[in-house]
N, CA, C and O atoms as a Maestro MAE file, in Angstrom:
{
 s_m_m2io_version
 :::
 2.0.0
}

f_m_ct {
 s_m_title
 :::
 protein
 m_atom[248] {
  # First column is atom index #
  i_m_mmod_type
  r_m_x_coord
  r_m_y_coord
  r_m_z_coord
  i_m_residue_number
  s_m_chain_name
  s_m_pdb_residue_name
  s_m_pdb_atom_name
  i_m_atomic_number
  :::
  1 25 80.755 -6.940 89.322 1 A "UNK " " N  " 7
  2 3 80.158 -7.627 88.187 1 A "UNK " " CA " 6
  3 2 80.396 -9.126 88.279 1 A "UNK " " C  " 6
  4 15 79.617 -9.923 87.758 1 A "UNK " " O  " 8
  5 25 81.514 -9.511 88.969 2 A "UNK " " N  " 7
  6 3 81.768 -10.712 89.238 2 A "UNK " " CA " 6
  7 2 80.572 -11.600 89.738 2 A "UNK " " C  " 6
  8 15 79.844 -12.316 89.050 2 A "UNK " " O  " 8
  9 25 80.535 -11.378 91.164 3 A "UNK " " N  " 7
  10 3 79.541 -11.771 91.570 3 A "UNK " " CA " 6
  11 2 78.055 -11.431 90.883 3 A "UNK " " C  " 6
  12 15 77.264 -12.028 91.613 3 A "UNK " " O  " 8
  13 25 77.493 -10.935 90.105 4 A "UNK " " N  " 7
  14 3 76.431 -11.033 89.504 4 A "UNK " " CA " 6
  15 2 76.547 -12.345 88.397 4 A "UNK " " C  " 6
  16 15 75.643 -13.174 88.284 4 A "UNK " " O  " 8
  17 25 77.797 -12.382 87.618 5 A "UNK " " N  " 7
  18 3 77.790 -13.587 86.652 5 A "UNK " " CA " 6
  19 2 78.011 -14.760 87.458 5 A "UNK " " C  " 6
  20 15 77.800 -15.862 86.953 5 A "UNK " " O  " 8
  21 25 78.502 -14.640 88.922 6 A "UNK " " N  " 7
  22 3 78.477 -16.354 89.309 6 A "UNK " " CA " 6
  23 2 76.831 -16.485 89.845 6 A "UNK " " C  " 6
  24 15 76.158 -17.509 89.738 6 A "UNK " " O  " 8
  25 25 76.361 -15.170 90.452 7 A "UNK " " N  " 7
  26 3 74.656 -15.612 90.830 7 A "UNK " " CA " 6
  27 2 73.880 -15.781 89.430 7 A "UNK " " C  " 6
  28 15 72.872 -16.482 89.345 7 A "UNK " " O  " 8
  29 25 74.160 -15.425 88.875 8 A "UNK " " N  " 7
  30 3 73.549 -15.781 86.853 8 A "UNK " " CA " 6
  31 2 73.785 -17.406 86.882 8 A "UNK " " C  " 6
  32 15 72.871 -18.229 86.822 8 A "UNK " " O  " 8
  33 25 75.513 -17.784 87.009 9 A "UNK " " N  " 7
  34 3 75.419 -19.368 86.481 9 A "UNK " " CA " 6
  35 2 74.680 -19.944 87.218 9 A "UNK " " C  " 6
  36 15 73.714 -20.674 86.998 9 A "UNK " " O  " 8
  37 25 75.285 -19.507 88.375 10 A "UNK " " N  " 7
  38 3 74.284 -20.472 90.184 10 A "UNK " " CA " 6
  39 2 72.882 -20.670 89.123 10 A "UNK " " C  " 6
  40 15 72.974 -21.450 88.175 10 A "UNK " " O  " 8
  41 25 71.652 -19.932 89.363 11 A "UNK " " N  " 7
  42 3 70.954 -20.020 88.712 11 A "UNK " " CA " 6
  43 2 70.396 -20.852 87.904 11 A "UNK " " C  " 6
  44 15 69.466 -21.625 88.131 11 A "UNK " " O  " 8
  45 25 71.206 -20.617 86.590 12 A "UNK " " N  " 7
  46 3 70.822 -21.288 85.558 12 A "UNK " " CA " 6
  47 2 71.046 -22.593 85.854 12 A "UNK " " C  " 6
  48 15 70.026 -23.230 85.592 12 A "UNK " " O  " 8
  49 25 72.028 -23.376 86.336 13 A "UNK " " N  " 7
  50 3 72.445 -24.423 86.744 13 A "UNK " " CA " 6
  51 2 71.288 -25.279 88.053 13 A "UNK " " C  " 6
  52 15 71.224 -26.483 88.304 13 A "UNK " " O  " 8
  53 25 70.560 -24.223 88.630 14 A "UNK " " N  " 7
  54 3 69.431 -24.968 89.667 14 A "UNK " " CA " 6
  55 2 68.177 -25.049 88.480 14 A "UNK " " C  " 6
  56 15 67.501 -26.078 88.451 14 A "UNK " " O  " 8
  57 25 67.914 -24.047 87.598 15 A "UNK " " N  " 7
  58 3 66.563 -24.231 87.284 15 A "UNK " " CA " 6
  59 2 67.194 -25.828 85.867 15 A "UNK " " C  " 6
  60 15 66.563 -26.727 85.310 15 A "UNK " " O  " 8
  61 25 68.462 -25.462 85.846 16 A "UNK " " N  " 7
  62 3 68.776 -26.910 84.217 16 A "UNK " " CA " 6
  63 2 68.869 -28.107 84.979 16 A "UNK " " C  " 6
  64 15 69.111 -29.113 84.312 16 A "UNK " " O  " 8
  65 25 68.711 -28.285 86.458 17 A "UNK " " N  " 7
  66 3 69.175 -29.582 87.336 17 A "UNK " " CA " 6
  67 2 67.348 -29.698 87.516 17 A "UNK " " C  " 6
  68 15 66.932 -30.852 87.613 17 A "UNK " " O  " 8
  69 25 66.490 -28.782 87.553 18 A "UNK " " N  " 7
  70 3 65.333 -28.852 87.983 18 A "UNK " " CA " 6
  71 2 64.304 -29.454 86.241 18 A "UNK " " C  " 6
  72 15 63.268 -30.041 85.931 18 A "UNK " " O  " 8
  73 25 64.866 -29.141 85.938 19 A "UNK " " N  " 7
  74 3 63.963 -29.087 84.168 19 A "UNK " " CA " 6
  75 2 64.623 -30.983 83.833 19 A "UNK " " C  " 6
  76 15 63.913 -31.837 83.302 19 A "UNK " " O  " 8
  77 25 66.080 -31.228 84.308 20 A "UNK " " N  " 7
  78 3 65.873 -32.548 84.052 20 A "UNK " " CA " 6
  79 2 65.123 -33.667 85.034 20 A "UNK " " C  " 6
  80 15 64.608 -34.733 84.697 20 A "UNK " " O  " 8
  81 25 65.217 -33.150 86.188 21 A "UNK " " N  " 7
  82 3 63.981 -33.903 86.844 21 A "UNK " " CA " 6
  83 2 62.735 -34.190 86.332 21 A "UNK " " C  " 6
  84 15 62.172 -35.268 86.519 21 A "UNK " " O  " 8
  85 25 62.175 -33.072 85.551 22 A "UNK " " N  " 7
  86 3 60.786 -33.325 84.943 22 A "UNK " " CA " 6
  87 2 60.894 -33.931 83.849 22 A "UNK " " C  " 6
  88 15 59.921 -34.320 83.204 22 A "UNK " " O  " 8
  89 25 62.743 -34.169 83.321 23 A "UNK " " N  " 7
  90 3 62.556 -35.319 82.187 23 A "UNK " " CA " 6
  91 2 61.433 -36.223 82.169 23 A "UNK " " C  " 6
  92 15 60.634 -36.073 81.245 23 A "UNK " " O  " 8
  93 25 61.227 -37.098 82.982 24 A "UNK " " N  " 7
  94 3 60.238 -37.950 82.840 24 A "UNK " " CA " 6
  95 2 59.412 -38.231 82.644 24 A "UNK " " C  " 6
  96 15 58.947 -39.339 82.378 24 A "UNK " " O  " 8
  97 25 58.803 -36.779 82.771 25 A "UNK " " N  " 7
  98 3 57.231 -36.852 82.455 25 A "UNK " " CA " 6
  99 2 56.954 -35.976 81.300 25 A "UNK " " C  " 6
  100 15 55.784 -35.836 80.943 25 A "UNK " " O  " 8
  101 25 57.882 -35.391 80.699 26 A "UNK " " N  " 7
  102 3 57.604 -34.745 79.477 26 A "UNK " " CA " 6
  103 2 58.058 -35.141 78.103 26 A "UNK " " C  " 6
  104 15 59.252 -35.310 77.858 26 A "UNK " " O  " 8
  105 25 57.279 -35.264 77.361 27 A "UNK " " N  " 7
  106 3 57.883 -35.525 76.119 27 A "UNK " " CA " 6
  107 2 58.967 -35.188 75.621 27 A "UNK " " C  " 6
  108 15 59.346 -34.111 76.083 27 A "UNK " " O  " 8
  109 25 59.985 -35.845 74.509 28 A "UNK " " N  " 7
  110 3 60.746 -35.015 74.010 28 A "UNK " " CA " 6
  111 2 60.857 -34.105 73.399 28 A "UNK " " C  " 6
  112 15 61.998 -33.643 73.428 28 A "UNK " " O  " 8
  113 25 59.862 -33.359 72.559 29 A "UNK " " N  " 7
  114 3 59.312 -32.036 72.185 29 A "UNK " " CA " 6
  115 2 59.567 -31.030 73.346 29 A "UNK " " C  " 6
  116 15 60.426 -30.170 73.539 29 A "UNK " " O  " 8
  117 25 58.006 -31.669 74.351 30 A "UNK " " N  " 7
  118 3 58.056 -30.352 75.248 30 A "UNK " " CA " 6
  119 2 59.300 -30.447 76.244 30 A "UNK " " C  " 6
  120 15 59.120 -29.468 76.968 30 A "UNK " " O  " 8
  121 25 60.393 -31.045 76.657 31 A "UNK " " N  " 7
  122 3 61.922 -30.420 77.008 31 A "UNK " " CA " 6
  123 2 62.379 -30.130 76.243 31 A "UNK " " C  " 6
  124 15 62.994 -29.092 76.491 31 A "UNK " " O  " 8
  125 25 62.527 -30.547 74.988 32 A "UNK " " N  " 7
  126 3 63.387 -29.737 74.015 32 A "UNK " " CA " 6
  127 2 62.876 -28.068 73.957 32 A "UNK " " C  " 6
  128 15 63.674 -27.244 74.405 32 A "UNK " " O  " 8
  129 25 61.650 -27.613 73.448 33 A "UNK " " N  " 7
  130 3 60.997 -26.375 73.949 33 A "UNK " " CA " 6
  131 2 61.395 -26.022 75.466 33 A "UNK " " C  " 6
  132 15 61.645 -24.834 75.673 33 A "UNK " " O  " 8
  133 25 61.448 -26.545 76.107 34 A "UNK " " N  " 7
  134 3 61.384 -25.975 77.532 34 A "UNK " " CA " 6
  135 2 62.675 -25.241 77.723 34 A "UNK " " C  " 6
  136 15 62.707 -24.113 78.215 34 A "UNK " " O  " 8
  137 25 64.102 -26.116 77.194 35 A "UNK " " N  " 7
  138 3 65.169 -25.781 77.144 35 A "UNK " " CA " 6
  139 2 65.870 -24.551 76.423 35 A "UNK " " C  " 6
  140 15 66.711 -23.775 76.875 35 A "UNK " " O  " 8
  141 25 65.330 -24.597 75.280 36 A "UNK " " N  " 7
  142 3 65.507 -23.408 73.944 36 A "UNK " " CA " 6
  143 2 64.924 -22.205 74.686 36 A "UNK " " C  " 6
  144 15 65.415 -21.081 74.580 36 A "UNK " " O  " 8
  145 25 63.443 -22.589 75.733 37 A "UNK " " N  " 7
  146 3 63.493 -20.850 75.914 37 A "UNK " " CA " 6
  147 2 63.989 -20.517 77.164 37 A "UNK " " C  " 6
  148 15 64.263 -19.355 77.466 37 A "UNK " " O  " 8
  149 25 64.140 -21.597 78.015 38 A "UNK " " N  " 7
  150 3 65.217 -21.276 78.971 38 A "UNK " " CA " 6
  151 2 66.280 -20.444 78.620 38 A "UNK " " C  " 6
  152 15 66.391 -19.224 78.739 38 A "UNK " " O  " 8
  153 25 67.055 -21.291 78.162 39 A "UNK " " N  " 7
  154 3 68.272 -20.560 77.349 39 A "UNK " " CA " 6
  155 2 68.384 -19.414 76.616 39 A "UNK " " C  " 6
  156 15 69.306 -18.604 76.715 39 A "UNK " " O  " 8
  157 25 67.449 -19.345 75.883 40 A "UNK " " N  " 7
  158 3 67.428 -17.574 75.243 40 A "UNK " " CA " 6
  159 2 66.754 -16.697 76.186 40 A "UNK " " C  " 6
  160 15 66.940 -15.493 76.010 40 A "UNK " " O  " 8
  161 25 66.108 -17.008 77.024 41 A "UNK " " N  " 7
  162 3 65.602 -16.053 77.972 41 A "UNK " " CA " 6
  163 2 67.009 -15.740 78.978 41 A "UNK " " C  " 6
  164 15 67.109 -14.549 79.273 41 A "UNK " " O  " 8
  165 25 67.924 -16.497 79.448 42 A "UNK " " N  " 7
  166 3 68.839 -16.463 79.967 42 A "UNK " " CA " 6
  167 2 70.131 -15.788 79.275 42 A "UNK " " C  " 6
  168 15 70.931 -15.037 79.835 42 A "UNK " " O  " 8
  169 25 70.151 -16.119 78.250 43 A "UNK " " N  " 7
  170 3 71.181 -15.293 76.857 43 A "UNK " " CA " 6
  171 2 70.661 -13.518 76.546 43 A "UNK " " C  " 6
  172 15 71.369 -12.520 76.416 43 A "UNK " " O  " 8
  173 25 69.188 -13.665 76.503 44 A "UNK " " N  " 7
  174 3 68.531 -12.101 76.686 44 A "UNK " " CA " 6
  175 2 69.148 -11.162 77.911 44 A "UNK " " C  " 6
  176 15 69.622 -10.030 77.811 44 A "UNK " " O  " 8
  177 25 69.045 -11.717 78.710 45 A "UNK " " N  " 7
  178 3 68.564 -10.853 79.759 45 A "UNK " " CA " 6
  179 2 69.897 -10.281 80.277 45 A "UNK " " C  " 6
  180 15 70.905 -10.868 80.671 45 A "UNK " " O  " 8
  181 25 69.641 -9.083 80.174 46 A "UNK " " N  " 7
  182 3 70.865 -7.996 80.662 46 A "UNK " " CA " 6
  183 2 72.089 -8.480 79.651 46 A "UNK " " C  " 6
  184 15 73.006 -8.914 80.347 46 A "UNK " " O  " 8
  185 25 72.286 -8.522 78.767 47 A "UNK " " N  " 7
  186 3 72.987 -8.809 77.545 47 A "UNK " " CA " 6
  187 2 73.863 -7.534 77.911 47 A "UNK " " C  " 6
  188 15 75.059 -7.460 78.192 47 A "UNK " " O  " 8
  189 25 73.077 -6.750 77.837 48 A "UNK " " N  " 7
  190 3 74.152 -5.447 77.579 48 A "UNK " " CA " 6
  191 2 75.259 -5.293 78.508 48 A "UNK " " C  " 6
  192 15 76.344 -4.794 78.210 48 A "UNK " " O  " 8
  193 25 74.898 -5.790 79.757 49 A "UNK " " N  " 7
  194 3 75.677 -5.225 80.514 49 A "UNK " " CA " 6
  195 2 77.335 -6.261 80.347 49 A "UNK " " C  " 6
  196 15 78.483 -6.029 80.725 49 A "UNK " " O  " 8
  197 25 76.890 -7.080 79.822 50 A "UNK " " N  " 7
  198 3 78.505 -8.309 79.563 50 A "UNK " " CA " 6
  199 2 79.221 -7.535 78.469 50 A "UNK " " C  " 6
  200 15 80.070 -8.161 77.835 50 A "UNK " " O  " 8
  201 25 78.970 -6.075 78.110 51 A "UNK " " N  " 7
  202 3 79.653 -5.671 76.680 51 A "UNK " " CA " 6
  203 2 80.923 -5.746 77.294 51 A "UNK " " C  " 6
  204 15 81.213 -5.462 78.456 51 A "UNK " " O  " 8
  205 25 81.556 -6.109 76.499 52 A "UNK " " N  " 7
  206 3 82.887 -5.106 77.022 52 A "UNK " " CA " 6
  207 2 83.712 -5.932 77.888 52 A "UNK " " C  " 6
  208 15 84.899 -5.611 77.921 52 A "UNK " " O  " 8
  209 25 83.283 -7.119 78.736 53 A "UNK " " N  " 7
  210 3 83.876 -7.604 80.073 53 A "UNK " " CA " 6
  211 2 85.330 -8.503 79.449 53 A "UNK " " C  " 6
  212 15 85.607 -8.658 78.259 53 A "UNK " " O  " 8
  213 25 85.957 -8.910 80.403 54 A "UNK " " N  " 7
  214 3 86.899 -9.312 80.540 54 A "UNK " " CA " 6
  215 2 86.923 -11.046 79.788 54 A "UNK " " C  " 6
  216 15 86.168 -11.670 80.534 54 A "UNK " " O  " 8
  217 25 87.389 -11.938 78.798 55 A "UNK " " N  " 7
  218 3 87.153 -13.322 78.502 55 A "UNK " " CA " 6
  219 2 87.228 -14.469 79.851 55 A "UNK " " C  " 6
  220 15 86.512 -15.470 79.837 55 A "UNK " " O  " 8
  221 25 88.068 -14.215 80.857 56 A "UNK " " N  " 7
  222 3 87.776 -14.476 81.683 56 A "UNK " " CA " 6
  223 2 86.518 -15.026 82.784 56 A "UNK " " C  " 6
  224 15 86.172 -16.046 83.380 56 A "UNK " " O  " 8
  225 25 86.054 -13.383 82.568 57 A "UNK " " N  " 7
  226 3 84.895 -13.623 83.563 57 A "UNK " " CA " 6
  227 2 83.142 -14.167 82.371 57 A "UNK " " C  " 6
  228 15 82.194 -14.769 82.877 57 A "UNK " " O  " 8
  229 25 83.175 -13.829 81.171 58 A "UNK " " N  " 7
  230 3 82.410 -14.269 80.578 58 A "UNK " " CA " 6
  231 2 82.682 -15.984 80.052 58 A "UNK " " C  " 6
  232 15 81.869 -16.697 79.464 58 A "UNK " " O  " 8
  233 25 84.044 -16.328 80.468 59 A "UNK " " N  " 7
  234 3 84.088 -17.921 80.300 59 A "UNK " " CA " 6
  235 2 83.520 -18.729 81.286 59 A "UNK " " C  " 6
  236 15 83.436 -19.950 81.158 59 A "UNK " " O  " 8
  237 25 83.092 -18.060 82.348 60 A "UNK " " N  " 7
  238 3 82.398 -18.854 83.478 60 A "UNK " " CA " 6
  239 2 81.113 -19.537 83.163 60 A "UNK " " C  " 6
  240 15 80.870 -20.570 83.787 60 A "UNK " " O  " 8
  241 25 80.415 -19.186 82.445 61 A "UNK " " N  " 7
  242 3 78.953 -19.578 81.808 61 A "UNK " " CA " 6
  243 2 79.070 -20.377 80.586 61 A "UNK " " C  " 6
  244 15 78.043 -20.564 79.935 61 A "UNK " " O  " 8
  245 25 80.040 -20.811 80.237 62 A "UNK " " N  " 7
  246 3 80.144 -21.054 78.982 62 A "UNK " " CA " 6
  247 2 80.952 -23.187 79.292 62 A "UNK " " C  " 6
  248 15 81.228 -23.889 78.319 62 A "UNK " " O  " 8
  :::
 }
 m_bond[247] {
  # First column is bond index #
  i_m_from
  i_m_to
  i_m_order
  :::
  1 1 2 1
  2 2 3 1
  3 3 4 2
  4 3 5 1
  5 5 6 1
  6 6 7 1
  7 7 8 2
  8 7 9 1
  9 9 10 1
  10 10 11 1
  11 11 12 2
  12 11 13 1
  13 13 14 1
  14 14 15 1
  15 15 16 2
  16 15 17 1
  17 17 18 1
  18 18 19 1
  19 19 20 2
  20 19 21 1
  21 21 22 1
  22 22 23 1
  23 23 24 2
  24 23 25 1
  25 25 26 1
  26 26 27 1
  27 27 28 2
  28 27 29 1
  29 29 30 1
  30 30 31 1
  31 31 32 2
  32 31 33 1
  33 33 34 1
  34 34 35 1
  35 35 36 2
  36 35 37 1
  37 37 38 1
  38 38 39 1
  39 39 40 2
  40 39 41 1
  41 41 42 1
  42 42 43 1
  43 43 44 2
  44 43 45 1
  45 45 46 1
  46 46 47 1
  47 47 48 2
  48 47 49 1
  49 49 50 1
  50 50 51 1
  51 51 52 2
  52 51 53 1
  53 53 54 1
  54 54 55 1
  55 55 56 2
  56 55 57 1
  57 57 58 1
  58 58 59 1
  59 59 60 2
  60 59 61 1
  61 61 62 1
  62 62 63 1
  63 63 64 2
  64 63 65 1
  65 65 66 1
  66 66 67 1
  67 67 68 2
  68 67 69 1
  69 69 70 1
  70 70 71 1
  71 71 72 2
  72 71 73 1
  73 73 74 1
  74 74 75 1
  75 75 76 2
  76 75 77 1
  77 77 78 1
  78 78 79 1
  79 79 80 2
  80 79 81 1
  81 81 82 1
  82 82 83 1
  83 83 84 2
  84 83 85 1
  85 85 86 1
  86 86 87 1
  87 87 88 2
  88 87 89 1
  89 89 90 1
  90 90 91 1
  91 91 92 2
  92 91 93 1
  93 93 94 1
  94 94 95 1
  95 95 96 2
  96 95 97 1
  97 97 98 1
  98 98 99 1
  99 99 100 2
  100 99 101 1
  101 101 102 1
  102 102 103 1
  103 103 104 2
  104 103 105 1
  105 105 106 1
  106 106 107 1
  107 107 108 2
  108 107 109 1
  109 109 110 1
  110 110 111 1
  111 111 112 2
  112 111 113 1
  113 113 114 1
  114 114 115 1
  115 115 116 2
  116 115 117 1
  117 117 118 1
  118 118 119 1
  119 119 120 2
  120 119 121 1
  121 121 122 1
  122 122 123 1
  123 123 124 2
  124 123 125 1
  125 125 126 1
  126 126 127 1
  127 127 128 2
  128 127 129 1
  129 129 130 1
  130 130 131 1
  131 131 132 2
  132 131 133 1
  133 133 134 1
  134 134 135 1
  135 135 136 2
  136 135 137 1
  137 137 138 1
  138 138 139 1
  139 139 140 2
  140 139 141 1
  141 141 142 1
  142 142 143 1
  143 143 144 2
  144 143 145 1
  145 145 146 1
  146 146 147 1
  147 147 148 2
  148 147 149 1
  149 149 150 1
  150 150 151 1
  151 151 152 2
  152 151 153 1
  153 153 154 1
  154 154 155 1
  155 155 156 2
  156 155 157 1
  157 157 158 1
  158 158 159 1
  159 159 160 2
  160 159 161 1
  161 161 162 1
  162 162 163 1
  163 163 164 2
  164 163 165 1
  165 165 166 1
  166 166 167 1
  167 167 168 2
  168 167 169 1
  169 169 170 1
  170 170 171 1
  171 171 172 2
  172 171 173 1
  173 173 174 1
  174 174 175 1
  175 175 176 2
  176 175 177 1
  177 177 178 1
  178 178 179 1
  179 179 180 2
  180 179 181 1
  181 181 182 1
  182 182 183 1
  183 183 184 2
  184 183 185 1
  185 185 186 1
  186 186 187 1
  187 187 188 2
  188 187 189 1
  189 189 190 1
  190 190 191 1
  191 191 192 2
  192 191 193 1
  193 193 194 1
  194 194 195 1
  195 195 196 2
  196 195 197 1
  197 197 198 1
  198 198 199 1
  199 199 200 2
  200 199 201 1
  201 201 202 1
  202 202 203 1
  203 203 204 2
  204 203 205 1
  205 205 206 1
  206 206 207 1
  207 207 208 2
  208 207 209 1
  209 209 210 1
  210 210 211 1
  211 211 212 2
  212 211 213 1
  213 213 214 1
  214 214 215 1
  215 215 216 2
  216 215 217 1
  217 217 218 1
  218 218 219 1
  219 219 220 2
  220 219 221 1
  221 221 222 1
  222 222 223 1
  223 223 224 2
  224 223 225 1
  225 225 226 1
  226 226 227 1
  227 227 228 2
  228 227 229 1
  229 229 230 1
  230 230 231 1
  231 231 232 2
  232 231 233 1
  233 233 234 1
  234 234 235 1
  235 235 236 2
  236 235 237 1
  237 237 238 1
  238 238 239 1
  239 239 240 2
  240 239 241 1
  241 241 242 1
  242 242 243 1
  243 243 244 2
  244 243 245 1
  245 245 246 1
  246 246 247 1
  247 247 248 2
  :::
 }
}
């Protein structure tokens, strides 16, 4: 399970380094939107399976 939450942060961390690149050309609306559903799409997904885990390994994302 370990390694699934560090390929999760990896992740999130290339597409949030990639979304501020396009700072520039997007309004502040549409990054602010862009970000919010990043993030809850990323907070969604496979939720279930973090029940239960260790504070440890769920402090890595945080």
């Amino acid at each position: 399970m370990e390694d699934n939450i560090n390929a999760t942060c990896r992740t999130a961390c290339y597409h949030l380094c990639n979304i501020r690149r396009t700072r520039k050309v997007l309004s502040y609306e549409s990054c602010e939107q862009l970000i919010h559903a990043f993030i809850t799409s990323r907070n969604d997904y496979c939720n279930s399976l973090y029940f239960n885990l260790r504070n440890r390994l769920l402090s890595k994302c945080s």
